[in-house]
Backbone and ligand atoms as CSV (ligand in chain L), in Angstrom:
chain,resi,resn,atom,element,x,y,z
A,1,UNK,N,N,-23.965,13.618,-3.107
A,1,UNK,CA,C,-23.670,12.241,-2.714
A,1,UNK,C,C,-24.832,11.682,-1.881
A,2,UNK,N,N,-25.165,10.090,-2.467
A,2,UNK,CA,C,-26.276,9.847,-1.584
A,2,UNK,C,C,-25.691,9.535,0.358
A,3,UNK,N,N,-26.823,9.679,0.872
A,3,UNK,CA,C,-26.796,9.487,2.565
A,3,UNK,C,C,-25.919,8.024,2.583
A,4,UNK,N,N,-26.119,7.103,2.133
A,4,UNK,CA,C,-25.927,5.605,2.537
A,4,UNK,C,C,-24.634,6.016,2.023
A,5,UNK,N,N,-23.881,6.295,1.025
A,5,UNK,CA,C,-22.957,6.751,0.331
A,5,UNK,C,C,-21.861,7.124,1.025
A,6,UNK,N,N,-22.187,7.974,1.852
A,6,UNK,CA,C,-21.226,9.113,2.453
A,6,UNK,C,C,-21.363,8.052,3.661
A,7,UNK,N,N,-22.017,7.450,4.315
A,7,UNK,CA,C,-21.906,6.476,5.735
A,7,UNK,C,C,-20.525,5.684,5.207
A,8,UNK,N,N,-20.889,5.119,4.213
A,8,UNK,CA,C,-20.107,4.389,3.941
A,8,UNK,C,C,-18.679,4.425,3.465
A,9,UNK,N,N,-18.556,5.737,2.962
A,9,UNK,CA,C,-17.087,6.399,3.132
A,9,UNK,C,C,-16.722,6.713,4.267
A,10,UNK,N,N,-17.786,7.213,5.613
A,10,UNK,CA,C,-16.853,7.529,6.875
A,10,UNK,C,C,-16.712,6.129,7.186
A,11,UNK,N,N,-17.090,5.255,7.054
A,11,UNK,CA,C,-16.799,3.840,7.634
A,11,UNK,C,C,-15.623,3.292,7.304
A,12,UNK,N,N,-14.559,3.439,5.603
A,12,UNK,CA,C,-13.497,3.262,5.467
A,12,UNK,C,C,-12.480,4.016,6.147
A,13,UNK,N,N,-12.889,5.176,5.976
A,13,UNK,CA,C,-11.916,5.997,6.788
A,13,UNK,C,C,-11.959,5.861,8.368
A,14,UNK,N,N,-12.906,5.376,9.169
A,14,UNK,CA,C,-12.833,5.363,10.412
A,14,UNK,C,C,-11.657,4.030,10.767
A,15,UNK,N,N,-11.899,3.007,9.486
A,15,UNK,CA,C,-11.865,1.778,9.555
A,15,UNK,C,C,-10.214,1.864,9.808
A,16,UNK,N,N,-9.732,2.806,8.237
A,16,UNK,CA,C,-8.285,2.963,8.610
A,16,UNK,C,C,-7.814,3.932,9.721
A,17,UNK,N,N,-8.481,4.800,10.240
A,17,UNK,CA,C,-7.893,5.945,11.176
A,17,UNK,C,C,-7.696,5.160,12.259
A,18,UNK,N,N,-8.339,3.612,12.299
A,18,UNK,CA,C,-8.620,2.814,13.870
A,18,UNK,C,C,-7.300,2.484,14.153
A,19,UNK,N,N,-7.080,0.977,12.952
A,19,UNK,CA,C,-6.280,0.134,12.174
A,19,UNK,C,C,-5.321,0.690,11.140
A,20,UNK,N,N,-4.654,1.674,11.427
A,20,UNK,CA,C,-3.455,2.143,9.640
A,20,UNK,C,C,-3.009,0.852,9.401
A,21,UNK,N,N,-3.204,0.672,8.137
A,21,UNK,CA,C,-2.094,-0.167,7.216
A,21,UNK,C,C,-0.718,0.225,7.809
A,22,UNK,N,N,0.437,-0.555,7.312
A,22,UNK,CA,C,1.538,0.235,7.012
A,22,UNK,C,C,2.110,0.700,8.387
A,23,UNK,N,N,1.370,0.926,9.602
A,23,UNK,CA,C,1.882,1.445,10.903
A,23,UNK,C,C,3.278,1.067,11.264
A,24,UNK,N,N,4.308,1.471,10.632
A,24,UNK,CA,C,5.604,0.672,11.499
A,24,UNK,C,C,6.869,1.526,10.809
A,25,UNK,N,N,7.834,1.415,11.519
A,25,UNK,CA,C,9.181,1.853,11.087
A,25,UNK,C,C,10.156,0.743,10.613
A,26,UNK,N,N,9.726,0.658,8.600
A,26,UNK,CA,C,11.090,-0.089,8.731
A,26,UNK,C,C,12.438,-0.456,8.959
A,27,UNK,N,N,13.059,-1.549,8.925
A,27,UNK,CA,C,14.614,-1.218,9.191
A,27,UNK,C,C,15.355,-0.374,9.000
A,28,UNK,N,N,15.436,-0.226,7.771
A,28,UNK,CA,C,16.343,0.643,6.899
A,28,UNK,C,C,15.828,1.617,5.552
A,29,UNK,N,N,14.850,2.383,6.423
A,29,UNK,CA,C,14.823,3.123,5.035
A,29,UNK,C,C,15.667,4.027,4.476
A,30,UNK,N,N,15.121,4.279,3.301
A,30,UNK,CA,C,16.118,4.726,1.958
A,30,UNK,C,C,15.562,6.112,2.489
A,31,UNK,N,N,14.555,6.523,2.396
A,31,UNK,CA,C,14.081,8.037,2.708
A,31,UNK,C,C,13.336,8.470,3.846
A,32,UNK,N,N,13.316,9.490,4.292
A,32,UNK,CA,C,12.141,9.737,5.412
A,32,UNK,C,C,12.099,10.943,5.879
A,33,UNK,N,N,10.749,11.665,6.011
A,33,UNK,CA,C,10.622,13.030,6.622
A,33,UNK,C,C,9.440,12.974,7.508
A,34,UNK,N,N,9.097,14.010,8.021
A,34,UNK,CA,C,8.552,13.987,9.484
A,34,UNK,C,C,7.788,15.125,8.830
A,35,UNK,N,N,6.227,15.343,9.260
A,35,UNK,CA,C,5.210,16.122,8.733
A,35,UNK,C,C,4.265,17.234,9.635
A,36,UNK,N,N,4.041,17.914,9.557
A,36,UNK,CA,C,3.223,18.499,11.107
A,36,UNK,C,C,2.251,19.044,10.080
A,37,UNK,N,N,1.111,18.856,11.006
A,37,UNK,CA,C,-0.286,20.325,10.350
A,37,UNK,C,C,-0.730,20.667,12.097
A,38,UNK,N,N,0.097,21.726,12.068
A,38,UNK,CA,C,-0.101,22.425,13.541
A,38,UNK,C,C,-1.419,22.898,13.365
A,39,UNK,N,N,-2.177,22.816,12.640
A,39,UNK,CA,C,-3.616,23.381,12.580
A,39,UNK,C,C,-4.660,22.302,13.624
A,40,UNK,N,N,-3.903,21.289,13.577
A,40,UNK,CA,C,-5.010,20.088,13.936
A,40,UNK,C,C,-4.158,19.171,14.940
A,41,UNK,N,N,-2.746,19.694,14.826
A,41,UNK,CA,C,-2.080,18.636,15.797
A,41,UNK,C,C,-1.441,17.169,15.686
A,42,UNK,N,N,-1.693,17.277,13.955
A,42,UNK,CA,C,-0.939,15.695,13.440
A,42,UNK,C,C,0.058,15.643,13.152
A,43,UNK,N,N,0.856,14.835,13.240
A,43,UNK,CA,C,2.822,14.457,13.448
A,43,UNK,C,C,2.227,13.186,12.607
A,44,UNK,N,N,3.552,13.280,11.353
A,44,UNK,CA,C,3.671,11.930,11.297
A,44,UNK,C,C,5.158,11.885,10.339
A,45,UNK,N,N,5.662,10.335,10.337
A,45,UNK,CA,C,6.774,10.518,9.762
A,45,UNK,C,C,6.836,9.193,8.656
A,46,UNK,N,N,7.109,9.943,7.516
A,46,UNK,CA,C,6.681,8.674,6.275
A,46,UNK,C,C,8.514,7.816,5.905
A,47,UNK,N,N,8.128,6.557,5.894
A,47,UNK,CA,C,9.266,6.001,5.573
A,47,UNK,C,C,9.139,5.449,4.267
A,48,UNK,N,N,10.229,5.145,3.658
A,48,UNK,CA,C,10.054,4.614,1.768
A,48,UNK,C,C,11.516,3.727,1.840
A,49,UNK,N,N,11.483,3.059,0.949
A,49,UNK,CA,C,12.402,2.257,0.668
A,49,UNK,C,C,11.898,2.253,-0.917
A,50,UNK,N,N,13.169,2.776,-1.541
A,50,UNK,CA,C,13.265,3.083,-3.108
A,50,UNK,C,C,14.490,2.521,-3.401
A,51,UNK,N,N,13.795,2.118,-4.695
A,51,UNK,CA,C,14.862,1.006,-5.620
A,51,UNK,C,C,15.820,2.803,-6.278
A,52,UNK,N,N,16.744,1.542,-6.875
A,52,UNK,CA,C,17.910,2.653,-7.695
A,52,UNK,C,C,17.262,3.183,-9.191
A,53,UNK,N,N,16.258,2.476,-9.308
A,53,UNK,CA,C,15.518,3.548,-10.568
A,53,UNK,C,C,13.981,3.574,-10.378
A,54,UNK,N,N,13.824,4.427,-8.870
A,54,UNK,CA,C,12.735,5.011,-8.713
A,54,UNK,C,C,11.401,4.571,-8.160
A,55,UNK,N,N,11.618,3.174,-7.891
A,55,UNK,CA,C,10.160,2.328,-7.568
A,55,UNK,C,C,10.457,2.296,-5.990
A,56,UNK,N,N,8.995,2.488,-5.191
A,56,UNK,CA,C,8.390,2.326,-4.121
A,56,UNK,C,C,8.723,1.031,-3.806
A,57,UNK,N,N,9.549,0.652,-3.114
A,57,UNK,CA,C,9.390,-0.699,-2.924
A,57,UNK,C,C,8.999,-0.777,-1.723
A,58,UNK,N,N,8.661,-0.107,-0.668
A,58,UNK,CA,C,8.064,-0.457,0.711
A,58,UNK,C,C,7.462,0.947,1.217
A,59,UNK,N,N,6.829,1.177,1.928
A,59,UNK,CA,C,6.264,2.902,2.490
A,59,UNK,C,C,5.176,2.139,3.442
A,60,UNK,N,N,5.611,3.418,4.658
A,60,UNK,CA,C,5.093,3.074,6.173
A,60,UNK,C,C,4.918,4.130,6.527
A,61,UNK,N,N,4.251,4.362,7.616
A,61,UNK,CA,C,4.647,5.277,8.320
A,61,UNK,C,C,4.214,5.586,10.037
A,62,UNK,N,N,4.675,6.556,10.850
A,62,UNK,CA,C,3.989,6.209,12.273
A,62,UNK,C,C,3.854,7.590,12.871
A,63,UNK,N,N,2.418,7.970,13.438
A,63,UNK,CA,C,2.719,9.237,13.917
A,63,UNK,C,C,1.689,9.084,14.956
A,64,UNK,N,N,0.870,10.484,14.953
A,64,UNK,CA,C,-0.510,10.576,15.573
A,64,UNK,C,C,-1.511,11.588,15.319
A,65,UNK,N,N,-2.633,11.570,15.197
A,65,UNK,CA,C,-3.089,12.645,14.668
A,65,UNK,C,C,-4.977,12.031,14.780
A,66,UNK,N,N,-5.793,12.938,13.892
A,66,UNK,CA,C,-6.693,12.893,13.680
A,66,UNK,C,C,-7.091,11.413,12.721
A,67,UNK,N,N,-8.488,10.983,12.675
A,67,UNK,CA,C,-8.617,9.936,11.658
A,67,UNK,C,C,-8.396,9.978,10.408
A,68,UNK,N,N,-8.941,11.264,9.905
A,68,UNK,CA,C,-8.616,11.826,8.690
A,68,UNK,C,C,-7.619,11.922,8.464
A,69,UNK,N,N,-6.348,12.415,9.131
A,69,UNK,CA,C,-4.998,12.215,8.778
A,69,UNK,C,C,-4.350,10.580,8.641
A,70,UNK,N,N,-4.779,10.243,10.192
A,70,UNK,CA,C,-4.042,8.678,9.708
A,70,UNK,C,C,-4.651,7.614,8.796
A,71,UNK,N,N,-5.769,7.718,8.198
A,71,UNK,CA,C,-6.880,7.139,7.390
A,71,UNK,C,C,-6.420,7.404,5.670
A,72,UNK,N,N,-5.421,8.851,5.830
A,72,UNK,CA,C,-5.143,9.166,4.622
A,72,UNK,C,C,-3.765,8.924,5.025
A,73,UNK,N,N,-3.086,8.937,5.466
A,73,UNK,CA,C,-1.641,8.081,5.603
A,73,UNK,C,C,-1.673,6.595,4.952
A,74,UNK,N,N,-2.471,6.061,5.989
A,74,UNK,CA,C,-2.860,4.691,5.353
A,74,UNK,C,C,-2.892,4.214,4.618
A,75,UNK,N,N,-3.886,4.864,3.711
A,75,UNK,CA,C,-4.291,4.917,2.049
A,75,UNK,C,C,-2.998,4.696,1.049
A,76,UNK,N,N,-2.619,5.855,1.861
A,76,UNK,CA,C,-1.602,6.463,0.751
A,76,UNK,C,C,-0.279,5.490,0.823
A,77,UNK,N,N,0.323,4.943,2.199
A,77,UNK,CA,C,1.249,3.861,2.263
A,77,UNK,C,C,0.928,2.719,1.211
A,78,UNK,N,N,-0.574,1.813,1.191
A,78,UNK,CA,C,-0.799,1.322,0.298
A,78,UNK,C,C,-0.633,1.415,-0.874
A,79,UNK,N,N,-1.453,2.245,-1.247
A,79,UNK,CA,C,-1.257,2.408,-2.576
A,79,UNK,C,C,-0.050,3.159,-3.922
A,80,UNK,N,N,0.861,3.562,-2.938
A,80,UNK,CA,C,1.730,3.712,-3.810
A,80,UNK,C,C,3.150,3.149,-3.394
A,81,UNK,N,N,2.780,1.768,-2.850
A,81,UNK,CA,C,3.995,0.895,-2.901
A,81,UNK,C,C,3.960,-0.051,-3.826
A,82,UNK,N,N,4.879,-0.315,-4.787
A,82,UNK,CA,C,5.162,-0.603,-6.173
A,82,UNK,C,C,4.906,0.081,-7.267
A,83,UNK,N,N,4.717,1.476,-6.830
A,83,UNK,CA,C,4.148,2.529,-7.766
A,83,UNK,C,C,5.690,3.260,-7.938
A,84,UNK,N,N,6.418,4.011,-9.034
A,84,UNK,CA,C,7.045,4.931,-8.871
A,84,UNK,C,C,7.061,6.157,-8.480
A,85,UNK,N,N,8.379,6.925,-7.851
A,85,UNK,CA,C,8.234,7.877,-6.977
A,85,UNK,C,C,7.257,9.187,-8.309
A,86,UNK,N,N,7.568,9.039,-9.594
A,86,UNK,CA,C,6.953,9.960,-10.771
A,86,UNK,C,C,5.373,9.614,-10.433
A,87,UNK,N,N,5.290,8.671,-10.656
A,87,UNK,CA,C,3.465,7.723,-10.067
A,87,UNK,C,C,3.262,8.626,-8.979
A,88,UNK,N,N,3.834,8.339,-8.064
A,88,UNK,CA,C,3.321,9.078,-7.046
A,88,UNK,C,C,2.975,10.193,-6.881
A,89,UNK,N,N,3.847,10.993,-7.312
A,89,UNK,CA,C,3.841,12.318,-7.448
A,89,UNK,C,C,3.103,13.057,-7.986
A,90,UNK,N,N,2.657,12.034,-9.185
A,90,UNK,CA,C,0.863,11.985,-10.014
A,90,UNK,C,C,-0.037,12.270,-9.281
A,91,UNK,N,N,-0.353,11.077,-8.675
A,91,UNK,CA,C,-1.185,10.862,-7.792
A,91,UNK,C,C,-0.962,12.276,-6.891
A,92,UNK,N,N,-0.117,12.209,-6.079
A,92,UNK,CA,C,-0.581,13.641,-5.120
A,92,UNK,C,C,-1.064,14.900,-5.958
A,93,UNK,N,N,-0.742,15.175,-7.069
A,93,UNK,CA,C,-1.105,15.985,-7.482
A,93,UNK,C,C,-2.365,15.757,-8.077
A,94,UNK,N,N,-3.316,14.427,-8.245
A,94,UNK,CA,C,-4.830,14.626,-8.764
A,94,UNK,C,C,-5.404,14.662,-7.487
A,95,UNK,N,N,-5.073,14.471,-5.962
A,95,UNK,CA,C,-5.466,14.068,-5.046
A,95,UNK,C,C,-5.567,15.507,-4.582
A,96,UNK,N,N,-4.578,16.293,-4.485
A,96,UNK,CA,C,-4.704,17.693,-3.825
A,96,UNK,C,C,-5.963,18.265,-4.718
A,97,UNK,N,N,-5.928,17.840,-5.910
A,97,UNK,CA,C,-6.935,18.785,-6.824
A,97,UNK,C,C,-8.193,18.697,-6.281
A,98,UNK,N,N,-8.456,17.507,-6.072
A,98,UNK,CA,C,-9.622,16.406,-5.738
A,98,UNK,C,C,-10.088,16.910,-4.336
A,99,UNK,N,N,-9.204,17.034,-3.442
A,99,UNK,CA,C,-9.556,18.046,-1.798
A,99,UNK,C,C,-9.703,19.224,-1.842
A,100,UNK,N,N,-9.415,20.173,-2.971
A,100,UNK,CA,C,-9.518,21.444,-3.319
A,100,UNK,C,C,-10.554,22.209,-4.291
A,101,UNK,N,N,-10.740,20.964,-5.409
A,101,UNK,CA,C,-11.568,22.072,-6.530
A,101,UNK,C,C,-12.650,20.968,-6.388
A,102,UNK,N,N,-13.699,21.909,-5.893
A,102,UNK,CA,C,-14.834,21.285,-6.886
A,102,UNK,C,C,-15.404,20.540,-7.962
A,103,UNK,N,N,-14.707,21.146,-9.123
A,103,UNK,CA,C,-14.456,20.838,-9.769
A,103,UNK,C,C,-14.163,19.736,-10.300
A,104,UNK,N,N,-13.384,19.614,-9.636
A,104,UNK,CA,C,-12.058,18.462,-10.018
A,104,UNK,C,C,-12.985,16.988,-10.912
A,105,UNK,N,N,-12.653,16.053,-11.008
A,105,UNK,CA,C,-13.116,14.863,-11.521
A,105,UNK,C,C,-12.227,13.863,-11.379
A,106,UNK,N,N,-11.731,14.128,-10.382
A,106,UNK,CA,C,-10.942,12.890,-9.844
A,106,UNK,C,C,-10.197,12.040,-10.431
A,107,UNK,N,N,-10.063,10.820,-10.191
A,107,UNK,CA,C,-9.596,9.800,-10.851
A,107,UNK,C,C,-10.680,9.175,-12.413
A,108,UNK,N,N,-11.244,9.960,-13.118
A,108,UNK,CA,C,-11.823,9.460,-13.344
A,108,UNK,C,C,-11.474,8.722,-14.969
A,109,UNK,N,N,-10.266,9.335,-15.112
A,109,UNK,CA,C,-9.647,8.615,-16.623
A,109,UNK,C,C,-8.535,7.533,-16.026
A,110,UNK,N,N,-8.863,6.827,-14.521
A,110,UNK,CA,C,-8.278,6.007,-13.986
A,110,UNK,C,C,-8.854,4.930,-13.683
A,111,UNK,N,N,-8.841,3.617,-14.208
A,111,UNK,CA,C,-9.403,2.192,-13.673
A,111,UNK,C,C,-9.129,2.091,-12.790
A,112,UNK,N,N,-8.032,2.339,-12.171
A,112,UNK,CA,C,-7.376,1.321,-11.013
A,112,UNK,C,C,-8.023,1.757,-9.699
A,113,UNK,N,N,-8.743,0.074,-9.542
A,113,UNK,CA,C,-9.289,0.497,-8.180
A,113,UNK,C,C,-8.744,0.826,-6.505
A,114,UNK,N,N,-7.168,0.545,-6.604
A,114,UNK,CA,C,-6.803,1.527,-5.785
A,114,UNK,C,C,-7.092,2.550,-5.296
A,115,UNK,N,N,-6.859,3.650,-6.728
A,115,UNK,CA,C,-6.636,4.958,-6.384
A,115,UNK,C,C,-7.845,5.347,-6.734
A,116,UNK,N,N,-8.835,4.834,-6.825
A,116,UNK,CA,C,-10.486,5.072,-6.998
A,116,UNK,C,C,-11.019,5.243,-5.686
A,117,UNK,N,N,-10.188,4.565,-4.346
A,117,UNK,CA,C,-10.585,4.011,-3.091
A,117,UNK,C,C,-10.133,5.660,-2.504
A,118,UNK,N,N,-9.616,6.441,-3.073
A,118,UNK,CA,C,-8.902,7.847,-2.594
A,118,UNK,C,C,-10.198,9.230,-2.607
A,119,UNK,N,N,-10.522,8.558,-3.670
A,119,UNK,CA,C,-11.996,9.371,-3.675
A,119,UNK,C,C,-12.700,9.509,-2.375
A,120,UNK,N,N,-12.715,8.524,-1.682
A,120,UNK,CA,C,-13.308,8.553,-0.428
A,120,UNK,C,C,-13.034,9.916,0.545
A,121,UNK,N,N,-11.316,10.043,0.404
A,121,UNK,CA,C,-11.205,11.091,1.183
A,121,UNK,C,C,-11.455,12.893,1.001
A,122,UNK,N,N,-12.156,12.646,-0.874
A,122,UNK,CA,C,-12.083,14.465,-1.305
A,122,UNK,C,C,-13.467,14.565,-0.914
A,123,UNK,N,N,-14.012,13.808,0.374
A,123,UNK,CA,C,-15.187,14.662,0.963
A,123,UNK,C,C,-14.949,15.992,1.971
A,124,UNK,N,N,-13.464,15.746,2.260
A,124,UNK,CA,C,-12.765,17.292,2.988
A,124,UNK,C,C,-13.128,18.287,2.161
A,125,UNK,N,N,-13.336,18.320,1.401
A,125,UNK,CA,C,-13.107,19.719,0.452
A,125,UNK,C,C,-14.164,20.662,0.477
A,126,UNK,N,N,-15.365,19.997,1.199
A,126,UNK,CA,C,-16.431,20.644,2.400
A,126,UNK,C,C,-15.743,20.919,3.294
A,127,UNK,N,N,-15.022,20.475,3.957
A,127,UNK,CA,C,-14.441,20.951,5.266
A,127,UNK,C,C,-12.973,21.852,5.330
A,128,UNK,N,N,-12.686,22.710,4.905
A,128,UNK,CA,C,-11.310,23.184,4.247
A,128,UNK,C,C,-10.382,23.068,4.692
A,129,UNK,N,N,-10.749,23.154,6.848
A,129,UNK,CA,C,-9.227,22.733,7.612
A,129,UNK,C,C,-9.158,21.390,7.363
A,130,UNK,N,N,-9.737,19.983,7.340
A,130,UNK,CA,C,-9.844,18.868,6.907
A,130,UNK,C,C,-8.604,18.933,5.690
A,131,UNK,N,N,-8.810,19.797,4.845
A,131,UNK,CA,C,-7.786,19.420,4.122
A,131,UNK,C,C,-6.285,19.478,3.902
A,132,UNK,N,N,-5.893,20.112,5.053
A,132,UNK,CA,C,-4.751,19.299,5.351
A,132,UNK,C,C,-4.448,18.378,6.179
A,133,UNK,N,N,-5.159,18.285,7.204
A,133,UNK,CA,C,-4.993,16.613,7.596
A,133,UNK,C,C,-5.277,15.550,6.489
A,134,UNK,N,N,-5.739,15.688,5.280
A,134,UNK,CA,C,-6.196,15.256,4.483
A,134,UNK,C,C,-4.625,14.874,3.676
A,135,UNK,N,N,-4.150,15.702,3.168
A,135,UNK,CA,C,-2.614,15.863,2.051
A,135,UNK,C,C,-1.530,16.368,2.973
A,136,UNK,N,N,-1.780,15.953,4.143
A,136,UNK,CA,C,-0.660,16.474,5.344
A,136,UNK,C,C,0.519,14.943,4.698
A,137,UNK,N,N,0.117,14.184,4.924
A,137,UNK,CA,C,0.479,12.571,4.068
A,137,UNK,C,C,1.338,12.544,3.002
A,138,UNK,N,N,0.435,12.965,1.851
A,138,UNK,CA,C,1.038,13.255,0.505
A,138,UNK,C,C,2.101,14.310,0.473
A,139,UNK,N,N,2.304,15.241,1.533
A,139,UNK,CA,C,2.883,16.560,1.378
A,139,UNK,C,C,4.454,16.067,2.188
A,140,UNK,N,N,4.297,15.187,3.258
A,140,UNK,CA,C,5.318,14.616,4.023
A,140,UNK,C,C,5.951,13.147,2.948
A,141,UNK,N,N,5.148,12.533,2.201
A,141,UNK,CA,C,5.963,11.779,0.944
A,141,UNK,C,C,6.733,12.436,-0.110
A,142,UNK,N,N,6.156,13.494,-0.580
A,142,UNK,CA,C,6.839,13.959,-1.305
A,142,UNK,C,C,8.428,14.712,-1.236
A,143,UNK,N,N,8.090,14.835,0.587
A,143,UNK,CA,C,9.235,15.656,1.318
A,143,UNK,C,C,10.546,14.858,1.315
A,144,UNK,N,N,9.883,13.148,1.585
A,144,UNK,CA,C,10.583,12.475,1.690
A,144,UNK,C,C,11.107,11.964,0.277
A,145,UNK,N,N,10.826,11.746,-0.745
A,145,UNK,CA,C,11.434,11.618,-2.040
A,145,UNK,C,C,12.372,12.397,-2.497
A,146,UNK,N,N,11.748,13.505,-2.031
A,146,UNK,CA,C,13.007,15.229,-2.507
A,146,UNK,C,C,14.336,15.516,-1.271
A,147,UNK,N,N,14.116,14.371,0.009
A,147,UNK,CA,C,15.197,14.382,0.209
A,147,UNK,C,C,15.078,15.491,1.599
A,148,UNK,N,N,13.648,16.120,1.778
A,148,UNK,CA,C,13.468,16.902,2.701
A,148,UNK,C,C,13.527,16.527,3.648
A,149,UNK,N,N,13.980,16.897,4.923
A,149,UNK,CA,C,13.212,16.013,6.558
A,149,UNK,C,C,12.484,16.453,7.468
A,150,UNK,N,N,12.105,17.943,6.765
A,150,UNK,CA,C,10.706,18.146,7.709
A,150,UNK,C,C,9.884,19.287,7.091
A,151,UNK,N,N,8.908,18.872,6.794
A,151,UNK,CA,C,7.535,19.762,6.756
A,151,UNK,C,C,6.770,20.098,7.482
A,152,UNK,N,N,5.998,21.595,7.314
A,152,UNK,CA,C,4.606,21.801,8.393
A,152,UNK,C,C,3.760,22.493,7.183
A,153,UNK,N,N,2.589,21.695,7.455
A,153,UNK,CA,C,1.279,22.881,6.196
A,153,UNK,C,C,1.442,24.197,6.637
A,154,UNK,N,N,1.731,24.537,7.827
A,154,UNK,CA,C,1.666,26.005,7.447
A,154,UNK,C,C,2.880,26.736,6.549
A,155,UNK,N,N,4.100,26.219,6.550
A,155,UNK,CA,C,4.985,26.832,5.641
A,155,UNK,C,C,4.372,26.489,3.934
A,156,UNK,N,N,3.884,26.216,3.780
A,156,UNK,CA,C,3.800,25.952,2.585
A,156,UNK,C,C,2.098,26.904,1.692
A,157,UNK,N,N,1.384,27.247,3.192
A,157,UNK,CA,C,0.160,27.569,2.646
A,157,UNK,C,C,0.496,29.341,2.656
L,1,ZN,ZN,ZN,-6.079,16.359,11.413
């Protein structure tokens, strides 16, 4: 990745770790679980409001943590509100790939410049504890769709 490149990805992510989107507890949500990565010290708790056949209709969330965590909270509130909970679930799963494999190739049979903007964050995948503050997010949405109410990365790794 070029130098100017990578500035400019920590600059989104600083931008959201400052400012989260999404920062708030709505009224009444439909789902919600609470997330820990005791590795790094981030809490957070994702809220959703889901229609009766499956669509995101609102996602927030409020905790505290590292930039990288709330930068990828952020993200992730955005972009998969009006998305379905199946969508979503997509998505976390090209996103974990994307912080993990090398490999990976991202979004790249994906237009949508949303989830193109996610790329930003599989520069963790140099940094390996990074990556769960990274999908600490995605791992506490999914908790919350399935109805879970609390996760920690370490049970799961
Ligand atoms: Zn963190």
């Amino acid at each position: 990745m070029l130098d100017e490149l990578r500035e400019l990805y920590q600059e989104v992510i600083l931008d959201h770790g400052k400012k989260p989107r999404n920062f708030r507890r709505p009224d009444s949500p439909t789902n919600e679980a609470a997330g820990r990565n005791p590795l790094c010290g981030d809490q957070l708790v994702i809220y959703l409001n889901l229609t009766e056949d499956g669509t995101i209709e609102d996602a927030a969330f409020v905790g505290k943590g590292c930039a990288i965590s709330m930068a990828s909270a952020s993200m992730m509130t955005e972009i998969v509100k009006g998305r379905t909970v199946a969508e979503a679930k997509k998505l976390f799963e090209n996103f974990h790939n994307m912080c993990t494999d090398d490999d990976a190739e991202g979004f790249a049979d994906d237009d949508d410049e949303d989830i193109e903007r996610l790329q930003v964050l599989s520069g963790v995948r140099q940094f390996p504890v990074r990556v769960k503050c990274a999908t600490l997010p995605w791992h506490t949405l999914a908790a919350a769709i399935d109805g879970v109410e609390e996760i920690s990365t370490e049970a799961d790794s």
